[in-house]
DRENFI-83905 format. One line per 5 residues: number of its first residue (from 1); their letters; for each residue x, y, z negated of N, C-alpha, C. Coordinates in steps of 0.05 Angstrom, whole numbers, plus 32768, in hexadecimal, padded with zeros to 4 digits. Atoms other than C-alpha are relative to their C-alpha. Layout:
<atoms>
NUM) a) X Y Z X Y Z X Y Z | ...;
</atoms>
This chain:
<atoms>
1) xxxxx) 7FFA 8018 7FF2 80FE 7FCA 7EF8 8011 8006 8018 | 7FF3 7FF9 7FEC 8131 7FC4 7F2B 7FFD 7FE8 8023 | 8003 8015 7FF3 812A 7FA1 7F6E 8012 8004 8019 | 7FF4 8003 7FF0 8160 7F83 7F95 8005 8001 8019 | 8001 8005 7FE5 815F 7F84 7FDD 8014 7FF8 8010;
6) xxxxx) 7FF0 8015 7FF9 818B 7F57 8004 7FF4 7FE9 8015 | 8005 8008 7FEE 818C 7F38 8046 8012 7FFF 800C | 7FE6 8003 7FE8 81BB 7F21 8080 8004 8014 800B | 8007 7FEC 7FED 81CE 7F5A 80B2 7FEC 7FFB 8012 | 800B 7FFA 7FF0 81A4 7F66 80DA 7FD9 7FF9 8001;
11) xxxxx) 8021 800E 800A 8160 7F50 80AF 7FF6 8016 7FFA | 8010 7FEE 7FFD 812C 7F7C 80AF 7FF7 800E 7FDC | 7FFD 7FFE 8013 8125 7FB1 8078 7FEB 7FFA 7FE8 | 8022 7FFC 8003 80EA 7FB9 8041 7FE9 8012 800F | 8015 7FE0 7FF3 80CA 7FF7 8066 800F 7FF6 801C;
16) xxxxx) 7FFB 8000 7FDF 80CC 7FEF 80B5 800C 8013 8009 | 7FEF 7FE8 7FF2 8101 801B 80D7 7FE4 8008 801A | 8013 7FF6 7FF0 80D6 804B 8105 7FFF 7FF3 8019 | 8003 8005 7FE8 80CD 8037 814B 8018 800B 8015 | 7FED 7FF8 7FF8 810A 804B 817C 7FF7 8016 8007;
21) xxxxx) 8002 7FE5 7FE5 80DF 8080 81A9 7FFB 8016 7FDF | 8017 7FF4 8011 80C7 8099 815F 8020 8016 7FF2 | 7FE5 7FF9 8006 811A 80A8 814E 800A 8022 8002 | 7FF3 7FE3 7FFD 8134 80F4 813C 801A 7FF6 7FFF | 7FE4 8000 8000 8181 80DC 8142 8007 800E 800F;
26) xxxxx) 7FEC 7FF2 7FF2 81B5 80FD 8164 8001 7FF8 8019 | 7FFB 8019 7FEC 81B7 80C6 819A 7FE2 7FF6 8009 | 8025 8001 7FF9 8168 80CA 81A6 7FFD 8006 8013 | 8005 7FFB 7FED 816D 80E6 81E1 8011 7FF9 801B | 7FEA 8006 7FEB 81A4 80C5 8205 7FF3 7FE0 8004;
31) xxxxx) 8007 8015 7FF8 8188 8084 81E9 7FDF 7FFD 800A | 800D 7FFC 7FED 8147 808F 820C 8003 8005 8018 | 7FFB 7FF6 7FE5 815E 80A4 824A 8013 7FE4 800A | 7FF2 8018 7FFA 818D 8063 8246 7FEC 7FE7 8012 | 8014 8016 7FF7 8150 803C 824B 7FF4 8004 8016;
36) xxxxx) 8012 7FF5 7FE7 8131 8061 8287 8019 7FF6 8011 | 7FF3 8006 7FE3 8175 8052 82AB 8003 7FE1 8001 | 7FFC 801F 7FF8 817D 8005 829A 7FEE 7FF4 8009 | 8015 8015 7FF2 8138 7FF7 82AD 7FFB 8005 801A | 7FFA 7FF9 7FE1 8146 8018 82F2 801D 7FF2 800B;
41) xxxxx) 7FE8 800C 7FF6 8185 7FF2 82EA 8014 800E 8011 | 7FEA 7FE3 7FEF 81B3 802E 82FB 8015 7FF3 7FE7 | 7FF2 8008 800F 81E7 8008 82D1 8019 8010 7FF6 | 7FE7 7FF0 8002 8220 8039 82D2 7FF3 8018 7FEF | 800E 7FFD 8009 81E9 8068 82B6 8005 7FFC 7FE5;
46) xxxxx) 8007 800C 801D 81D6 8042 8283 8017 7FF4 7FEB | 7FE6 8003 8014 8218 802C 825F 8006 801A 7FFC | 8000 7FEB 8008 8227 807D 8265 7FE7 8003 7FE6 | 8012 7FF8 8015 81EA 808A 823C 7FFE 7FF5 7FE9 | 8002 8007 801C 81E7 805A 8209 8018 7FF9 7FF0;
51) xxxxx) 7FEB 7FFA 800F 822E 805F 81FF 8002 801B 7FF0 | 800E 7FDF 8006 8219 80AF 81F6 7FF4 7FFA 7FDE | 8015 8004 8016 81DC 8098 81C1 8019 7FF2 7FE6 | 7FF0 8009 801B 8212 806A 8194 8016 801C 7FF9 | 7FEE 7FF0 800A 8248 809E 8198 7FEE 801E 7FEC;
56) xxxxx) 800D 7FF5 800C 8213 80D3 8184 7FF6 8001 7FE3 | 8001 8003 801B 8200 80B1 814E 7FE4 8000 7FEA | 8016 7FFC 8010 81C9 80A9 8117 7FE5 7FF3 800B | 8017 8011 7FF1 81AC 806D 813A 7FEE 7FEC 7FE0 | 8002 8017 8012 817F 803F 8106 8006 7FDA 8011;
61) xxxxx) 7FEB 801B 7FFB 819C 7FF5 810D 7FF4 7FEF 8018 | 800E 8011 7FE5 8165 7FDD 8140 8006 8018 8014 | 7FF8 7FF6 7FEB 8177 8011 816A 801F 8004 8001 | 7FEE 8000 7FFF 81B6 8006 815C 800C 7FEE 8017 | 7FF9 800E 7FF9 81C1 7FCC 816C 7FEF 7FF7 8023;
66) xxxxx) 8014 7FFB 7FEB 8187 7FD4 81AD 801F 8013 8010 | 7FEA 7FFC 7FF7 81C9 7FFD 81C4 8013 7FF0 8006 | 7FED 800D 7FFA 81F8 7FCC 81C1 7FFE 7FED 8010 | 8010 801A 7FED 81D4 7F97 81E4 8001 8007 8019 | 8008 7FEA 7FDF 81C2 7FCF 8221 8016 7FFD 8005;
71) xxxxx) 7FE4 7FFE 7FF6 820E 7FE4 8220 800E 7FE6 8008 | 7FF3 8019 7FF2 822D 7F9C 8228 7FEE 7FF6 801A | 8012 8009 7FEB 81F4 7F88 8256 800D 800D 8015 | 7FFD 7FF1 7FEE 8206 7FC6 8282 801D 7FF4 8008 | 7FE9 8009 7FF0 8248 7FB5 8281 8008 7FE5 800B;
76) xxxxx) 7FFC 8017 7FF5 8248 7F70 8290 7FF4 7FFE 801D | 8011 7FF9 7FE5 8217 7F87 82D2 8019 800D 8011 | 7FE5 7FF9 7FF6 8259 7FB2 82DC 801E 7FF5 8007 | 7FEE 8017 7FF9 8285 7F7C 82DF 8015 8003 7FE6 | 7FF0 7FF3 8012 82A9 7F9D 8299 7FFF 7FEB 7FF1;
81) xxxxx) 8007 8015 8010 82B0 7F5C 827C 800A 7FF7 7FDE | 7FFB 8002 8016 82DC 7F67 8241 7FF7 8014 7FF2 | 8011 7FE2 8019 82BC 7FAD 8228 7FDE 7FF5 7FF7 | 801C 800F 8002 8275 7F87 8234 8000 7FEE 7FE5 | 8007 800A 801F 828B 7F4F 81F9 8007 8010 7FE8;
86) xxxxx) 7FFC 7FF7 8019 82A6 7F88 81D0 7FE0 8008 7FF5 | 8021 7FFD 800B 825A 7FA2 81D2 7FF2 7FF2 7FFD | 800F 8015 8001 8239 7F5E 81C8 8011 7FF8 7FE8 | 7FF9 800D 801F 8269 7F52 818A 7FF2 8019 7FEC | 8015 7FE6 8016 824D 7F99 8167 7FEE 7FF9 7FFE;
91) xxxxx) 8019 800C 8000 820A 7F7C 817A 7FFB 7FE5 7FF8 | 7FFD 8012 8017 8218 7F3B 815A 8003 8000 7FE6 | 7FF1 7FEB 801F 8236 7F65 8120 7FE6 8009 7FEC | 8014 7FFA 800B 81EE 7F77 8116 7FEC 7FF0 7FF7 | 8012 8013 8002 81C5 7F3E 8129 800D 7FEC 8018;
96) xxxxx) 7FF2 8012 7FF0 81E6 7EFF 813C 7FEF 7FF1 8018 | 801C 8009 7FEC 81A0 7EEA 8164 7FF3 800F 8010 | 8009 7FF0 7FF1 81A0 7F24 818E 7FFC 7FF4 8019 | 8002 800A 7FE8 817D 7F1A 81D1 8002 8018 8018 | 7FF5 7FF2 7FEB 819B 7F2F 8213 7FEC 8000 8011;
101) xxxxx) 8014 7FF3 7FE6 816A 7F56 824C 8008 7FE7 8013 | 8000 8015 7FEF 815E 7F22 8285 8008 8011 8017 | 7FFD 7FF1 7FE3 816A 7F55 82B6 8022 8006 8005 | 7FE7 7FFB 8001 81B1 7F59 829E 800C 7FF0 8016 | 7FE8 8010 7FEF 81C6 7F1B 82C3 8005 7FEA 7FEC;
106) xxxxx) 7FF4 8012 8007 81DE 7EE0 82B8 8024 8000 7FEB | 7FE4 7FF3 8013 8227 7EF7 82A4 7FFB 800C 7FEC | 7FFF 7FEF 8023 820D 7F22 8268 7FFA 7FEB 7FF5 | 8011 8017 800C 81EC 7EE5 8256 8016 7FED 7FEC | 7FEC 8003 8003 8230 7EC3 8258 8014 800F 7FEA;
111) xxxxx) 7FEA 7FF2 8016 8258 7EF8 8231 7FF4 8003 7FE8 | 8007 8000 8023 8228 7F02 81F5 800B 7FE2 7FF3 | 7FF4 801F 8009 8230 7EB3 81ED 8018 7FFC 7FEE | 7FE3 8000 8001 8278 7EBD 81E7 8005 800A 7FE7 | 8000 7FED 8013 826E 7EF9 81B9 7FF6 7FF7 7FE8;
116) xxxxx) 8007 8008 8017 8244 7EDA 818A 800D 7FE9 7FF1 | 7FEF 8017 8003 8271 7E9A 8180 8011 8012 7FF4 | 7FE1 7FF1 800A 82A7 7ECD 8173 7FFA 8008 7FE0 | 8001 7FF0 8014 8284 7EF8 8143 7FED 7FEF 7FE1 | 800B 8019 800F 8267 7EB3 8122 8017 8001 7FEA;
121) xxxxx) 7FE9 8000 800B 82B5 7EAE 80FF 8002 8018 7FE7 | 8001 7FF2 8011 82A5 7EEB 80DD 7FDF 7FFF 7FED | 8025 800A 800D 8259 7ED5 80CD 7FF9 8025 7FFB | 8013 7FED 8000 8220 7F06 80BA 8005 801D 7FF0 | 7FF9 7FE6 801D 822D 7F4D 808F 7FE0 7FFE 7FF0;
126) xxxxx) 8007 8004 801E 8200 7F47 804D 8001 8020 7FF1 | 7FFC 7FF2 800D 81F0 7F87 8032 7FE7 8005 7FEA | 8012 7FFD 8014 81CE 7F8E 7FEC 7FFB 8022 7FF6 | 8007 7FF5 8006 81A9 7FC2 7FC8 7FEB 8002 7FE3 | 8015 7FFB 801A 818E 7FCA 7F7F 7FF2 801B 7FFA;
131) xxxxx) 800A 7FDE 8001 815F 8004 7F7E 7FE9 7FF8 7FEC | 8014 8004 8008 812D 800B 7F48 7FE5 8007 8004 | 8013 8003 7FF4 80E3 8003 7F53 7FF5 8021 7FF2 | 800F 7FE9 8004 80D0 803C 7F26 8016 800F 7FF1 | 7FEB 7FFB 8013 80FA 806F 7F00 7FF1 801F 7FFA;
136) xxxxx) 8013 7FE7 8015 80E5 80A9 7EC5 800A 8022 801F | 8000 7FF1 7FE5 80DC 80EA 7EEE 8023 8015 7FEE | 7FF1 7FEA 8008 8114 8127 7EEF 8020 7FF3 7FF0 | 7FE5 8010 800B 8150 80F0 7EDB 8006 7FFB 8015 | 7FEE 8008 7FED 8189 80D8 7F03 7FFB 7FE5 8002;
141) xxxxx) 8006 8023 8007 8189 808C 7F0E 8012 7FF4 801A | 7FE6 800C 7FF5 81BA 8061 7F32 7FF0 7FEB 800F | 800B 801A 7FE5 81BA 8031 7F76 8019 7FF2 8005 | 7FEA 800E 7FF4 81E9 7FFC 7F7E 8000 7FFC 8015 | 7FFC 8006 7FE5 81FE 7FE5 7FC3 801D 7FF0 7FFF;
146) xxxxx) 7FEC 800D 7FFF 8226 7FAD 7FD3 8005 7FEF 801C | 8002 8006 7FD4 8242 7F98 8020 801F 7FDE 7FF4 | 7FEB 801E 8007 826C 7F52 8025 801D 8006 8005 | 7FDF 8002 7FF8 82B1 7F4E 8023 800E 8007 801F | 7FF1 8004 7FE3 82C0 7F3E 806B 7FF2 8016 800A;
151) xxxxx) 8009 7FEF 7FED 8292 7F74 808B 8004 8021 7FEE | 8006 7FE6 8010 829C 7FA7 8056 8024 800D 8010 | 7FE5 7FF7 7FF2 82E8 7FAF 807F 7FF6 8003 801C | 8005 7FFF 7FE8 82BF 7FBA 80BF 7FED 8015 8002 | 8017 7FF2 8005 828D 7FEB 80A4 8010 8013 7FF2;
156) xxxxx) 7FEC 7FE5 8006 82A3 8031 80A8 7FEE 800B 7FDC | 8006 7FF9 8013 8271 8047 806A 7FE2 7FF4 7FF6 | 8013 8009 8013 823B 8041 803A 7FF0 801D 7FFC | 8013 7FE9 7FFD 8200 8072 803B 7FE2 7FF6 7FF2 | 801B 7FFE 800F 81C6 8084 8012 7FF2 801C 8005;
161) xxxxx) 8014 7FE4 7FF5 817F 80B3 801E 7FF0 7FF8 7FF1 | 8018 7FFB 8013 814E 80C0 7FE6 7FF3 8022 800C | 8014 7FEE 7FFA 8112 80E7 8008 7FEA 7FFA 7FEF | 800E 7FFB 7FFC 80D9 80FE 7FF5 7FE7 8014 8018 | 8010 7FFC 7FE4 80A5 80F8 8034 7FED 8015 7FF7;
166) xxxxx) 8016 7FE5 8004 806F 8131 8013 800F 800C 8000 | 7FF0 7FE9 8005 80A0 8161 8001 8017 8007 8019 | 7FE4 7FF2 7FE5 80D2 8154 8036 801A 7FFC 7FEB | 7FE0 7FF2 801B 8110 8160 7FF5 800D 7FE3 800C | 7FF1 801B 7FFA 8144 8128 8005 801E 8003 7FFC;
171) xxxxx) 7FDD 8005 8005 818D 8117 7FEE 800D 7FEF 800F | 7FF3 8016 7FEB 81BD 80F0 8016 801A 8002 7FF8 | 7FE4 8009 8006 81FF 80D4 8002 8010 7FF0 8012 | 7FEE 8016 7FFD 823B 80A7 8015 8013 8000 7FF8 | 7FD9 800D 8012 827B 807D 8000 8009 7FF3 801B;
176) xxxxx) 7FF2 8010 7FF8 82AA 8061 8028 7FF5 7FDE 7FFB | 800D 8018 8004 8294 801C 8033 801A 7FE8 7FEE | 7FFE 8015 8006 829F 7FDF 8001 7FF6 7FF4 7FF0 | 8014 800F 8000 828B 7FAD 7FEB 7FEC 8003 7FE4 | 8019 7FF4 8017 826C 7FD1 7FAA 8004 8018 7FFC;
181) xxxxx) 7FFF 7FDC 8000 8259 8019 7FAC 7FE6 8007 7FF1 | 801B 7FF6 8011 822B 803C 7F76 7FFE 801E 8009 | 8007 7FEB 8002 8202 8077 7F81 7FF2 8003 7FE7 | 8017 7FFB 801D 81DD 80A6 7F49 7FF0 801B 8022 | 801B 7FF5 7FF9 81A2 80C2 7F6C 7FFD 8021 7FE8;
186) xxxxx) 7FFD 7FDE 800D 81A1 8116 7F54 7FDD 8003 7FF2 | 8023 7FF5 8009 8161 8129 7F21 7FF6 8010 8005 | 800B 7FEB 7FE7 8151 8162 7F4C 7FEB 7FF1 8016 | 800B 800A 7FE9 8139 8131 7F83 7FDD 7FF0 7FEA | 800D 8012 8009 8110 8103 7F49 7FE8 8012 7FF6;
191) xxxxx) 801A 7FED 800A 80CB 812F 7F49 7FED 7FF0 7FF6 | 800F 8014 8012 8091 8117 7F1B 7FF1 7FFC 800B | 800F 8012 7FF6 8064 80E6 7F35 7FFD 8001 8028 | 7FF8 8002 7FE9 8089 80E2 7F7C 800A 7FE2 8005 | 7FFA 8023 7FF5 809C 80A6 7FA9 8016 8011 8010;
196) xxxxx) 7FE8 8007 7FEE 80DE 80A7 7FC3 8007 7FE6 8018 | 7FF5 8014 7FE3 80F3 8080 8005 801B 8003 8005 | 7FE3 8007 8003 8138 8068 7FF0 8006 7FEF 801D | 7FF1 8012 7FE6 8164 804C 802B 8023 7FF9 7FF5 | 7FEB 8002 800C 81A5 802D 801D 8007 7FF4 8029;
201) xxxxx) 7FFA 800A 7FDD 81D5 802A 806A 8015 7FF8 8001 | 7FE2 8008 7FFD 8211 8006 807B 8002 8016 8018 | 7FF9 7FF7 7FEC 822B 8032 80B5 8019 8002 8011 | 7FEA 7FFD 7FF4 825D 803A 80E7 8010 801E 8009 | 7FF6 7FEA 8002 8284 806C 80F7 7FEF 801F 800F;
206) xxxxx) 8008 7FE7 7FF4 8255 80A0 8120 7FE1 8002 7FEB | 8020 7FFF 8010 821D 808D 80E8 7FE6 7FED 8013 | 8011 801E 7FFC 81FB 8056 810D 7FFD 7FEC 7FE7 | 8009 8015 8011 81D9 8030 80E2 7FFB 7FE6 8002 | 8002 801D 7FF7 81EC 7FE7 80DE 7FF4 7FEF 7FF1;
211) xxxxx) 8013 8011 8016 81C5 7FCE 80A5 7FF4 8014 7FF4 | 800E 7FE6 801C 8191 7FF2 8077 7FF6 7FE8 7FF6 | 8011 800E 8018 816C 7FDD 8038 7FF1 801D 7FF8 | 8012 7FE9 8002 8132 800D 802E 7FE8 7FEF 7FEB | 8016 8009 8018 8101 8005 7FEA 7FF5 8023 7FFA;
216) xxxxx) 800D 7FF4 8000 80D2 8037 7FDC 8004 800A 7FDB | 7FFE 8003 8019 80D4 8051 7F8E 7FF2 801F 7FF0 | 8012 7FEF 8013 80A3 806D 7F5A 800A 8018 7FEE | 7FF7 7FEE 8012 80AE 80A7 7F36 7FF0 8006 7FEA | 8010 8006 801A 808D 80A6 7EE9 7FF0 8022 8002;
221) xxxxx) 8006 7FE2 8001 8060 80EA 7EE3 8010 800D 7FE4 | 7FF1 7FF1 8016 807C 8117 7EAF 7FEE 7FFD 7FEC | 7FFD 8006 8015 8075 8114 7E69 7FE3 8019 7FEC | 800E 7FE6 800A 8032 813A 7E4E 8011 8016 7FEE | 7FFA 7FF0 8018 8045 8179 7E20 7FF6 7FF2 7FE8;
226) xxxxx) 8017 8004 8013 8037 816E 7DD6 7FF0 800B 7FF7 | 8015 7FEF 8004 7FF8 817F 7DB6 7FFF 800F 7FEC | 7FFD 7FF5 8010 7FF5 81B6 7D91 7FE4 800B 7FEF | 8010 7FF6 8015 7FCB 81B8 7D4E 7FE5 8015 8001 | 8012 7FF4 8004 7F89 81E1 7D53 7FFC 8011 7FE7;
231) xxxxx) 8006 7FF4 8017 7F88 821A 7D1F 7FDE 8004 7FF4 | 8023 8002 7FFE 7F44 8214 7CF4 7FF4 801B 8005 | 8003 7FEF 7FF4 7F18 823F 7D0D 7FF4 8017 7FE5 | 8013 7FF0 8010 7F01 8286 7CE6 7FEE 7FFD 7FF3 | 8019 800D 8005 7ECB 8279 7CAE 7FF5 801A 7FFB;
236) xxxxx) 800E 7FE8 8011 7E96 82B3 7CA1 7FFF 8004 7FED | 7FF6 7FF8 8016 7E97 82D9 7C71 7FE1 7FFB 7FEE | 800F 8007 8016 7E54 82BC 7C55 8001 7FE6 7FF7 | 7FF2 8024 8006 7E70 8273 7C5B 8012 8004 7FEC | 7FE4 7FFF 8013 7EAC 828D 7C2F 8003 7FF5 7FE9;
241) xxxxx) 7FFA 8009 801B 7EC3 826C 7BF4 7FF8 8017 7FE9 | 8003 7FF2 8012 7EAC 8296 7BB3 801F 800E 7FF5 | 7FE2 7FFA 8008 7EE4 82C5 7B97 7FFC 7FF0 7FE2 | 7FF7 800A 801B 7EFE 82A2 7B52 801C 8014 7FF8 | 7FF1 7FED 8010 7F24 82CF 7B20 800E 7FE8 7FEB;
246) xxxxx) 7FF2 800E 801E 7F57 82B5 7AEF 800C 800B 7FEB | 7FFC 7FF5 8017 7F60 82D2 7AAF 8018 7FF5 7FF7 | 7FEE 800A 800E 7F9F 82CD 7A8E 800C 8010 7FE4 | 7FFF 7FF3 8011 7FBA 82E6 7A52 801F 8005 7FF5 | 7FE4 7FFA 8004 7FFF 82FD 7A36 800B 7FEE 7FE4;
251) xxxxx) 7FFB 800F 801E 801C 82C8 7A09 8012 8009 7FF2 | 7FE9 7FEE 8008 804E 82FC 79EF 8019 7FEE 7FFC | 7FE5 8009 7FF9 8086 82CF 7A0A 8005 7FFB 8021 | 7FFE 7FF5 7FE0 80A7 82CF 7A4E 800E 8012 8008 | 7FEF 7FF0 7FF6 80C8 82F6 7A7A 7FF1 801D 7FFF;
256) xxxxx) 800C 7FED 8002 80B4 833E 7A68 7FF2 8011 8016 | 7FFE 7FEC 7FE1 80B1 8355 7AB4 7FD7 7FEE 8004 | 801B 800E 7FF7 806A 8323 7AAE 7FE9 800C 7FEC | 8011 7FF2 8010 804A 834D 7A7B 7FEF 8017 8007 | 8018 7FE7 7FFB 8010 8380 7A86 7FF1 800C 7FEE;
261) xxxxx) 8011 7FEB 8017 8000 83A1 7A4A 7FED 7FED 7FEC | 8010 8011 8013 7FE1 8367 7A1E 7FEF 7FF9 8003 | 801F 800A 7FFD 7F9B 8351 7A09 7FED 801A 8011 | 8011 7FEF 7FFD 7F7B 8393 7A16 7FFD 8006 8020 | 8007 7FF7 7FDE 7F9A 8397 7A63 7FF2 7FE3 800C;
266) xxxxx) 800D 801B 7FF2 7F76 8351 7A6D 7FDB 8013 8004 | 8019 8002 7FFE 7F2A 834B 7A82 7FF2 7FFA 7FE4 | 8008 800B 8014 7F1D 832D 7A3E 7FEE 8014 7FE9 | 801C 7FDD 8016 7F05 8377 7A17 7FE5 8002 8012 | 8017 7FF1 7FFD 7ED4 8381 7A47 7FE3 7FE4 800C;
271) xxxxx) 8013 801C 8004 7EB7 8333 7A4D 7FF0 7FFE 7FE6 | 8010 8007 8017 7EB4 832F 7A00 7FF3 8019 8000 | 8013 7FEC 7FF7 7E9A 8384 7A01 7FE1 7FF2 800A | 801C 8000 7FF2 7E5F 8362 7A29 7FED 7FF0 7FEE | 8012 800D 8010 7E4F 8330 7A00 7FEF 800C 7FE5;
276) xxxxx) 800A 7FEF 801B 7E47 8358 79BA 7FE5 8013 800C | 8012 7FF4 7FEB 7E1D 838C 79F1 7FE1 7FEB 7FFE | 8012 801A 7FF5 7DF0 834F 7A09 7FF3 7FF5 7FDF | 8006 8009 801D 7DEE 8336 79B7 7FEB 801A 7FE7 | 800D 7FE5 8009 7DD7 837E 79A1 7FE9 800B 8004;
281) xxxxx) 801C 7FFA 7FF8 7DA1 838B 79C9 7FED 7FE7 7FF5 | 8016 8019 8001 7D7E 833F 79BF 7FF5 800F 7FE0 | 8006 7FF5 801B 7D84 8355 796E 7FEE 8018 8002 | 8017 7FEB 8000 7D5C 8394 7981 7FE3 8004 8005 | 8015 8003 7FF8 7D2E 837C 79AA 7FEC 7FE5 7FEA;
286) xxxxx) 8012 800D 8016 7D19 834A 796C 7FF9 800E 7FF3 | 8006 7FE3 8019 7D18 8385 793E 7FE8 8003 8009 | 8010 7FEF 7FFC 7CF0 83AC 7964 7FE5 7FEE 8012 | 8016 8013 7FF1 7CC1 8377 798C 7FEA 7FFB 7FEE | 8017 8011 8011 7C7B 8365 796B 7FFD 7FE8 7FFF;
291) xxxxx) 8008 8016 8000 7C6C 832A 7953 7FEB 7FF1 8011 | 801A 800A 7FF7 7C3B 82F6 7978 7FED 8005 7FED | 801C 8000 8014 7C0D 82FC 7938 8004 8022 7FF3 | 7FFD 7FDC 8004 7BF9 8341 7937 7FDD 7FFD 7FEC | 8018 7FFF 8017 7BC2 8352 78F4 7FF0 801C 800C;
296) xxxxx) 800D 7FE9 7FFB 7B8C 8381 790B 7FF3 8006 7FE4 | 800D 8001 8016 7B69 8397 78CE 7FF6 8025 8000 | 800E 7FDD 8004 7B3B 83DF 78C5 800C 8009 7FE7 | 7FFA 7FE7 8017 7B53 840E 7899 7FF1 8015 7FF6 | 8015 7FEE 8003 7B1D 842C 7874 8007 8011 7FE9;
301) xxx) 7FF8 7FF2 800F 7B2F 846A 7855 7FE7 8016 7FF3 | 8014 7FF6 800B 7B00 8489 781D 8002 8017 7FF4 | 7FF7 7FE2 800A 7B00 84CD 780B 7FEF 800E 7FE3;
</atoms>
């Protein structure tokens, strides 16, 4: 089964992107430190840093876009009023309903306004994802991805990550972004009876991530061996079948190479031999046996 995934930019994926402080990116530690200076409102600071964290790179899209918001904010506190809506149109770019810090000011307030009206003309980026729900283990298997027309010319690429979270093993690809890009997923990564945590990313050019689609996907266990036959087992040798002999005899035709010396090399002289034997004695033993009626009678002899 395959299941689509598809949503406006900036709609939340199937699996929850981690938490910002929870982030191993590149830009993890600049965009942390960003936040320690805008909430001390060191504004010059804070546009350094989280311009640092985007340029860095390998932000997910809520902290992506959690940058872009900071950076125009800062600059609008700086009086930077046209670099401020370029960073409130990126952050529109993501999520047209982004909300601006109160601490920014009134003027940031003002320029996102502006920004989002602007980046209204180009409406929302739309990026799909067909990933299947389960797939046989140790095969390759394919992920569509499809980004809209109008944002797919604004979106440096197209990125894909098939992990496995027990093992750790994980592949990662990309295409040049448009608006339809297929991956095949490597059968190396597809272990038997594993869950993969597919991500599909629109990104920009430092690998900020401006959209994901993340589905989770079964891996079938492997395929038992087949069973192999049981030889019967040994029978004793007092269970054994009886030997049987087969007598045969020479029909003096045939292939000569099947001949063995005639009647005499058969068993047959010394079967019938037994019988005549066996017939000879009975006749003797009548001869010589007494009768049941035996005559006693005296013999009186007179001289």
């Amino acid at each position: 089964m395959l299941l689509t995934l598809a949503s406006g930019f900036g709609g939340r994926s199937a699996l929850a992107d981690p938490p910002p402080a929870a982030t191993s990116a590149a830009g993890a530690f600049a965009l942390s430190s960003g936040r320690i200076a805008f909430a001390a409102r060191r504004w010059k600071d804070a546009e350094a840093l989280y311009k640092s964290a985007l340029d860095h790179g390998g932000l997910a899209p809520q902290e992506t876009l959690e940058a872009y918001v900071h950076l125009g904010a800062a600059r609008a506190a700086l009086g930077r009023h046209d670099l401020a809506r370029v960073a409130f149109r990126q952050a529109a770019l993501i999520d047209a309903h982004f909300k601006v810090p109160k601490e920014a000011g009134r003027h940031a307030t003002a320029y996102a306004a502006a920004a989002k009206k602007e980046e209204a003309k180009l409406g929302s980026i739309v990026l799909n994802a067909t990933i299947p729900q389960s797939v046989p283990a140790a095969e390759s298997f394919g992920v569509d991805a499809t980004l809209d027309a109008r944002h797919a010319r604004v979106t440096t690429k197209i990125g894909i990550l098939a992990r496995d979270p027990l093992t750790g093993r994980a592949w990662a690809s990309s295409e040049v972004a448009a608006t339809t890009v297929h991956f095949d997923v490597p059968a190396d990564v597809v272990m038997p009876g594993a869950t993969l945590v597919l991500r599909v990313d629109a990104l920009d050019p430092h690998d900020n991530r401006l959209a994901t689609r993340e589905q989770r996907v079964r891996v079938e266990e492997a395929a038992p061996p087949p069973a192999i036959a049981a030889l019967p087992a040994p029978q004793p040798a007092s269970a054994a079948a009886p030997a049987t002999f087969t007598f045969t005899t020479d029909s003096g035709s045939g292939d000569k190479s099947t001949k063995h010396g005639g009647f005499w090399s058969t068993p047959w002289p010394y079967f019938l031999g037994g019988l005549v034997l066996a017939a000879g004695g009975a006749v003797t033993y009548y001869e010589l046996h007494p009768t049941d009626d035996v005559s006693l009678a005296a013999r009186v002899t007179t001289h």
